[in-house]
N, C-alpha and C positions, 0 to 999 in steps of 0.2 A: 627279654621283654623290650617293647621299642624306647626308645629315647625321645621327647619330647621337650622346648624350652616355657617357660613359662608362659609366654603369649597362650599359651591354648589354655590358661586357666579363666575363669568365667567371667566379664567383664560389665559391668555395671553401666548403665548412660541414661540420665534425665533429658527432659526439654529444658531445664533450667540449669548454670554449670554450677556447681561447690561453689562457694568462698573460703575463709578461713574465720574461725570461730573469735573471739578474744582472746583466749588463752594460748592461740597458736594453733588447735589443733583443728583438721578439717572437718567443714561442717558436716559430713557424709556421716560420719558416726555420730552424730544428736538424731536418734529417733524423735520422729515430729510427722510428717506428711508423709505422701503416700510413698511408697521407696519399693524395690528389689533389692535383697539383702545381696543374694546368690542365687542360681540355678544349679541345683544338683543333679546331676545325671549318675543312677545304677543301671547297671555299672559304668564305669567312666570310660571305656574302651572296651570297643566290640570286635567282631567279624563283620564283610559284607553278611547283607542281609539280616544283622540282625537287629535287637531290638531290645533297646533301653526304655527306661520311666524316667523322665523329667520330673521336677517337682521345684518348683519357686519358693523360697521363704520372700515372706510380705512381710512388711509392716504399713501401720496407715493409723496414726495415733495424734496428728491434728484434732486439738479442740472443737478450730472452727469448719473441717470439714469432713474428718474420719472419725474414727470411736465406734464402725459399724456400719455405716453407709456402704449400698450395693455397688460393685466392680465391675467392670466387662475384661475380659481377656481375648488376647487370639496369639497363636504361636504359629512359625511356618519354620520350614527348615529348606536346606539345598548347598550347591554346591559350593563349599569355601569361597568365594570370590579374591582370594589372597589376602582375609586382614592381617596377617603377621607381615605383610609387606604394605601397610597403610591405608588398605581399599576401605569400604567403608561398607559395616556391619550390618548386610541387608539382604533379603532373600527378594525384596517387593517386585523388582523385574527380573530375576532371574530363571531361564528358560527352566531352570530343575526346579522352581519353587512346588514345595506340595505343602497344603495347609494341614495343620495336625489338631490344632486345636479351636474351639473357640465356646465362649460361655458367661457367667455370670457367678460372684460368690463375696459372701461377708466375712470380714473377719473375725473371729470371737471374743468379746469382754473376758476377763478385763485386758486380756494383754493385746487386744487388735493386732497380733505379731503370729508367726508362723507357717506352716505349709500351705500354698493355696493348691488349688487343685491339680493332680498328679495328670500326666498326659505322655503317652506312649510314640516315641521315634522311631519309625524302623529303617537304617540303613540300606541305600540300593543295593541291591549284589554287584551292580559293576562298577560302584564309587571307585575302587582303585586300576581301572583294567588303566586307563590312560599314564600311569604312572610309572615310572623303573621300579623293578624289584628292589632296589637300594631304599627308593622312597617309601617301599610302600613298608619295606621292615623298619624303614626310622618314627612308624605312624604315618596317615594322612588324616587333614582333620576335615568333619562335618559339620555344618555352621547352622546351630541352630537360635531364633532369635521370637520375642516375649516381648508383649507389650501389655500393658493393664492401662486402664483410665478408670474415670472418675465422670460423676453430670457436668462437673462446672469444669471441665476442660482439662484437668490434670491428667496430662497423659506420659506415661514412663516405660523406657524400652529396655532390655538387656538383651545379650545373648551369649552364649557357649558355644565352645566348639567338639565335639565329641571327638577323641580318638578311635581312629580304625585301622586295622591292621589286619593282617592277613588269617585265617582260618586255622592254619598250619600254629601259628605263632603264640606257645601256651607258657605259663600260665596269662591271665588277663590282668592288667590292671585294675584293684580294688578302691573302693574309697577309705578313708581312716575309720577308725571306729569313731563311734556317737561319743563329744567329750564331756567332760562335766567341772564345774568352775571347786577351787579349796580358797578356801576364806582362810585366813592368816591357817593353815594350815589341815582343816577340815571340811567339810563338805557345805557346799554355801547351801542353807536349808530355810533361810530367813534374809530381809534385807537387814544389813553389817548396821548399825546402832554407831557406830563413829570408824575413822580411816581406818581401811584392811587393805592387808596384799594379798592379790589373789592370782593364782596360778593356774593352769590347764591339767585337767587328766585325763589322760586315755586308758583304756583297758589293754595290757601288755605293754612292753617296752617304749618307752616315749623314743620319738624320732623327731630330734635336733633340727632338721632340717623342715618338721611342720610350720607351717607359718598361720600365726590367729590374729585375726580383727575382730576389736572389740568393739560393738553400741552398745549405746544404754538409751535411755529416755528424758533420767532424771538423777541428778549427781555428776562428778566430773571423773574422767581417770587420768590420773600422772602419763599416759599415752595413750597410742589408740592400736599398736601391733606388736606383737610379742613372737619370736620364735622358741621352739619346743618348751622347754620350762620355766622360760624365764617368768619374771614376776610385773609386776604393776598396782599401784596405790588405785585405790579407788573411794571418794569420799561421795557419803549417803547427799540426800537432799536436806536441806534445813526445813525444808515442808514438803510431806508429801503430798504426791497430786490426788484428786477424788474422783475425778472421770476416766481415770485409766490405772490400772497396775505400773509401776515402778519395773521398767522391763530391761533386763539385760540380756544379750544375745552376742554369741561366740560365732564365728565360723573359720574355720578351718580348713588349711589348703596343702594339700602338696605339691610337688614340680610337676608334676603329671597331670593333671586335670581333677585328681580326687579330691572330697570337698567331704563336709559332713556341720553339722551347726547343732549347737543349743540355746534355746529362749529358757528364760526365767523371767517370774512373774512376781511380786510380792507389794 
């Protein structure tokens, strides 16, 4: 299978940049406004010509301006322009640009968090002719890029870059399985009633070298990233909130591009 370094995992970007929280940790993980969690792409690495589903986790849990309020989206994709070498993550003038997406959708009470609308990639069949055969077994990647807004101007971009490789070159790279959060040791099935550690599971073998970011909404965690099974505090809220669910959200990455998340709601 090809080799690929991190940069080609999914990369998140506002019109507005983070700060840092009071506790130290960054503002990116307080659900609150309207956000890109991750872009997931099945499968994460193709053949020329073929063809993947994107799929966005949202979130948009602002009092004063989400909780359900209608979105516009539009997605385009083309050809890498080199962001692993600094260019900057954009398909809007480039000659291969082809538009994939574009539309309109709410997000659902109580948790306003989750999949927004699923939308279909299909690589050019001749993304890699320009390439050396060295390059194109080490992967070459396809940059595709997502923006959502809001009526009063909130506007948020991300993009992904899809692995591609050669047709010959089997098996493909997967994404991890769907994981699910253990509260001081079992399956978190309710929000934790006072401080728990909570851990990552996967179905089969945990792999050490998974890396997970955690949000939440409401409560704090002892950190915000955790590799394969390590563990993390997480303390409830002293009140909870009434116009949204208490939402927690996992996502999960490998070196490769594979991604995979779970939202909780309570």
């Amino acid at each position: 299978m090809s080799m690929l370094p991190r940069v080609l995992l999914s990369v998140v970007s506002a019109t507005v940049a983070a700060g840092c929280s009071p506790n130290g940790l960054p503002e990116y993980t307080k659900l609150g406004g309207l956000r890109v969690l991750a872009l997931i792409s099945e499968p994460p690495e193709v053949s020329p010509g073929g063809t993947i589903v994107m799929t966005p986790l949202l979130s948009d849990l602002s009092d004063t301006g989400g909780v359900g309020r209608s979105l516009t989206y539009s997605a385009l994709a083309c050809a890498d322009p080199g962001v692993g070498y600094g260019a900057r993550a954009s398909c809007a003038s480039s000659t291969s640009k082809v538009e994939l997406a574009q539309g309109t959708l709410n997000l659902a009470a109580p948790n306003y968090t989750g999949g927004g609308t699923p939308f279909n990639v299909t690589v050019p069949s001749d993304v890699l002719e320009r390439y050396s055969l060295a390059k194109q077994a080490a992967g070459i990647p396809y940059l595709v890029t997502y923006e959502i807004g809001a009526a009063d101007g909130t506007r948020v971009q991300a993009f992904k870059r899809i692995i591609v490789s050669p047709s010959t070159q089997t098996p493909k790279k997967q994404n991890p399985s769907t994981p699910s959060i253990l509260a001081d040791g079992a399956s978190l099935t309710a929000l934790p009633s006072r401080q728990s550690e909570m851990t990552v599971s996967w179905a089969g073998t945990v792999d050490a070298s998974l890396t997970t970011t955690w949000f939440l909404s409401d409560g704090t965690f002892q950190r915000y990233r955790t590799s394969g099974a390590d563990s993390l505090s997480y303390t409830p809220p002293t009140t909870v909130p009434t116009s949204h669910a208490v939402v927690i959200v996992i996502v999960v990455r490998d070196k490769n591009g594979g991604a995979s998340y779970r939202v909780y709601g309570f």
